[in-house]
Phi, psi and omega in degrees: 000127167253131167233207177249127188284098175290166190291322172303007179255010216261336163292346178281310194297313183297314176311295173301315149325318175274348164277332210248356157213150196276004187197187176044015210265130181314183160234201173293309216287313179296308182326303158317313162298300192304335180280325149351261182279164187324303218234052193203146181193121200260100184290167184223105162286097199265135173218156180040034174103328201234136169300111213260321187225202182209175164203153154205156200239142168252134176249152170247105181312127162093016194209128178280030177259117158258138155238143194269109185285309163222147167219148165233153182197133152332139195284344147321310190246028168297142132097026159240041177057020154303275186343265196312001180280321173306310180291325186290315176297326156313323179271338179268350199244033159230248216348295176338300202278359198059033165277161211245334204246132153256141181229174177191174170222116177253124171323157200261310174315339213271107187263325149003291205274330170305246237309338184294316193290305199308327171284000184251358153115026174279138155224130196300143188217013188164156158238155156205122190267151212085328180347302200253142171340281112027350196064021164290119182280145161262139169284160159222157202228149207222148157218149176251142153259021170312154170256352178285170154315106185336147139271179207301145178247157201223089208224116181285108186322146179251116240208121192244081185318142203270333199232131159023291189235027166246051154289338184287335172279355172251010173290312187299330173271289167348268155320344167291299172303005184281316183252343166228157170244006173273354188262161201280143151239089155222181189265006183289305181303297215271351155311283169352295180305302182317343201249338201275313197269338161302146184246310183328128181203117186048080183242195182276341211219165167281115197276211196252156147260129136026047194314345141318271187322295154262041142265004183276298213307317172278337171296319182280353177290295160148042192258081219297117170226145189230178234207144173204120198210140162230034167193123173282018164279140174319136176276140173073007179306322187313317189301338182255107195315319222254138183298327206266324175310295197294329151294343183263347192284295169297348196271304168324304209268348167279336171285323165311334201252308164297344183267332164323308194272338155294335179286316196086005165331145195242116174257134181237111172280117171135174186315110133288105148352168131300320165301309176302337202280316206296326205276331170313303193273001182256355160276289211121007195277171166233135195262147152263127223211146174268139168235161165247149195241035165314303206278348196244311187242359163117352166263125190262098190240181192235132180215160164239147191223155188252148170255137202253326190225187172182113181239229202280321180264306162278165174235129162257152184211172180240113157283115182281001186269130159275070178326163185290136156084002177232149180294157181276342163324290197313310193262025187240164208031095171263141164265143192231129163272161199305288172342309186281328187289334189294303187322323193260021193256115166155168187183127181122191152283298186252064181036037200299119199233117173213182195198138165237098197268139160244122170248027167128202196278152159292152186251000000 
């Protein structure tokens, strides 16, 4: 029997932790949190009365990534058709919640539990060498709980913005770096992209980009791109108090708006869709997309991220941020359902919507 794991179970659960691994071992005090807090859940496999294993899942608010933080099972009750049962539950209770990805991390040595994940349909996707007490690499494993069919998968190299406020230049590298391997990731291109592509000038904070500014930026690359704004106003004007501040602000973005139109960059006044985005991305282009990341991380910022896939239910994207409490794995293909990413591709009072598609090298 598998249930759901209570704090009275927790001298049983530590017990099974300490036969079953010789390191890395959870402790009361985490264990109990996991049994706790919101956003974590943990099963119990019971044979003859007694608890033989565990599982346990961590969710990250604001993000369809679940991960199976820990499993376990006695070594008694090893090779008796516990485990994958176990395993399936776990995976149906990240479904439940609407996730879209189970991730997990496995020992490089552990070939067993590797063969347990390949059969249940995890496929590898990453490392981190060193991991485990011992110097031991961990793999990490990946499932999709989409109920469609995997797609084609499309996984955009990642660049991991260095500073605050550069994302739009590492959204941008990203899509760049999709079509050429020759283009830069480091943090020289994204100062670079950043002073080319800010509009922001003396605010409280270190400002935004453009969607001007980076399609000027990639376009000078030599890159063919087109551009979807549903307001010809400046973005982020709001943020800025001073009348005079908000004029040099605007002053940025009509010269960013005449040079759009010297390029012959192609602007499209109005939305991208979802729909618009799946017809983009099934040509092979990458949309860079404005989000607000209220929903993902509790701040109402302006933020931008690439996008890699779309399948019936998600939208994937590569987040150049590496939230607090998540592995850097976690932002790269992140799945968004579709319903939620519309919400969140706007950002402000007057819902303010851009894109930046890059579509490959100019011929």
């Amino acid at each position: 029997m598998i249930r759901p794991a209570t704090t009275a179970d927790l001298p049983r659960l530590l017990d099974i932790e300490a036969r079953a691994f010789a390191g890395d071992r959870l402790s009361a005090r985490s264990f109990k949190h996991l049994l706790t807090k919101a956003h974590a859940y943990t099963l119990a496999a019971e044979a003859e009365g007694e608890i033989v294993g565990y599982a346990s899942l961590l969710f990250h608010e604001g993000t369809w990534i679940a991960r199976l933080y820990s499993i376990a099972l006695l070594a008694r009750a090893r090779g008796k058709g516990i485990a994958r049962p176990l395993l399936e539950a776990a995976i149906e209770a990240a479904r439940e919640r609407d996730c879209a990805t189970l991730r997990l991390e496995v020992r490089e040595d552990n070939v067993v539990a590797r063969r347990l994940y390949e059969a249940a349909g995890f496929r590898l996707f990453g490392r981190h060498d060193a991991y485990y007490e011992d110097g031991t690499t961990a793999l990490r494993y990946e499932k999709s709980l989409a109920e469609a069919a995997e797609p084609d998968a499309r996984t955009l190299p990642f660049y991991a913005q260095t500073l605050d406020f550069t994302c739009g230049p590492a959204a941008l590298m990203m899509a760049m770096r999709n079509f050429d391997v020759g283009a830069a990731l480091d943090r020289r291109e994204e100062l670079r992209l950043w002073r080319e592509a800010t509009t922001i000038f003396m605010t409280s904070g270190h400002g935004g980009c453009s969607p001007y500014g980076l399609a000027l930026a990639a376009w000078h690359r030599g890159f063919d791109v087109d551009v979807f704004v549903n307001d010809d106003g400046a973005l982020f004007v709001d943020s800025v108090r001073s009348e005079e501040k908000k004029g040099v602000v605007r002053l940025v973005h009509d010269d960013m708006a005449e040079q759009v139109i010297e390029t012959g960059i192609t602007v499209v006044r109005g939305t991208l869709g979802v729909s618009a985005l799946v017809e983009r991305v099934g040509r092979g282009e990458v949309p860079v997309v404005l989000i607000s990341v209220w929903r993902m991380a509790g701040q109402k910022q302006p933020h931008w991220i690439a996008v890699s896939d779309v399948d019936e239910h998600f939208v994937y994207v590569n987040d150049p941020t590496i939230y607090k409490d998540r592995h850097r794995d976690d932002s790269i293909r992140m799945p968004i359902a579709r319903p939620e990413f519309e919400r969140m591709a706007r950002f402000g009072r007057g819902q303010q919507k851009a894109a930046v598609i890059i579509k490959g090298r100019r011929a």
